[in-house]
N, C-alpha and C positions, 0 to 999 in steps of 0.2 A: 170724866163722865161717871155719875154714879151708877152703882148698881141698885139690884132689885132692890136688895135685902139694907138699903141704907135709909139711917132716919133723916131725913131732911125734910128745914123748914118748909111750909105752903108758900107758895108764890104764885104770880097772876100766869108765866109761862111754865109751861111744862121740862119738869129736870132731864127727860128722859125724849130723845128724840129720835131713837132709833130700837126697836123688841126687835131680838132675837130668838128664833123660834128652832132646836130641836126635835125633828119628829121621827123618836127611834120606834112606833108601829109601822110604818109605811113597811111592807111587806115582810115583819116581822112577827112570827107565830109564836107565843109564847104559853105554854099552861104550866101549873104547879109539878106536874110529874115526870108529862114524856119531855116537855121543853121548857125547862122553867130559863129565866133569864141569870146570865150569866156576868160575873164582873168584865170580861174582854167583848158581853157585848155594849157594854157603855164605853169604851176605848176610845173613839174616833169623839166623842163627847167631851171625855173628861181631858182628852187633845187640845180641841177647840175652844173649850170654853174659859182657859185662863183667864182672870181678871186683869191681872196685869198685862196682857198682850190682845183685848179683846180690839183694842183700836185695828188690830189688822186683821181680823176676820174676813173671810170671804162667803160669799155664799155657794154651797154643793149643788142646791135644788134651783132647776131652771129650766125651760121647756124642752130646750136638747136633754137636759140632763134630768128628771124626774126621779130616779133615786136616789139622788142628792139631799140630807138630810138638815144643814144649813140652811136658814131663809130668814131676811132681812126685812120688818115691815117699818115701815116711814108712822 
């Protein structure tokens, strides 16, 4: 499967049949001074997001689970 950042040629179907979507705002406050962001708070990101292992993803975010940061659009 390719990723984002790959060049590939135009075709009539689509290379990419699964966005992965990361949403490290969802209850995350961040400013420049008192909270600026932090490298351990991308952890759980740069975990998941392996290229080589992205086949086995799962998704975090789901209606039980809404802080779940993982989510999978078709």
């Amino acid at each position: 499967m390719p990723s984002f950042f790959d060049n590939l040629p135009v075709q009539e179907s689509p290379w990419t049949e699964r966005l992965w979507i990361y949403d490290l705002r969802t209850n995350m406050h961040f400013t420049l001074e008192q909270n600026p962001l932090r490298r351990e708070d991308l952890d759980e990101f740069v975990a998941r997001s392996k290229p080589e292992s992205r086949h086995r993803r799962q998704e975090t975010s789901s209606e039980p689970n809404p802080e779940g940061r993982w989510r999978r659009f078709s």
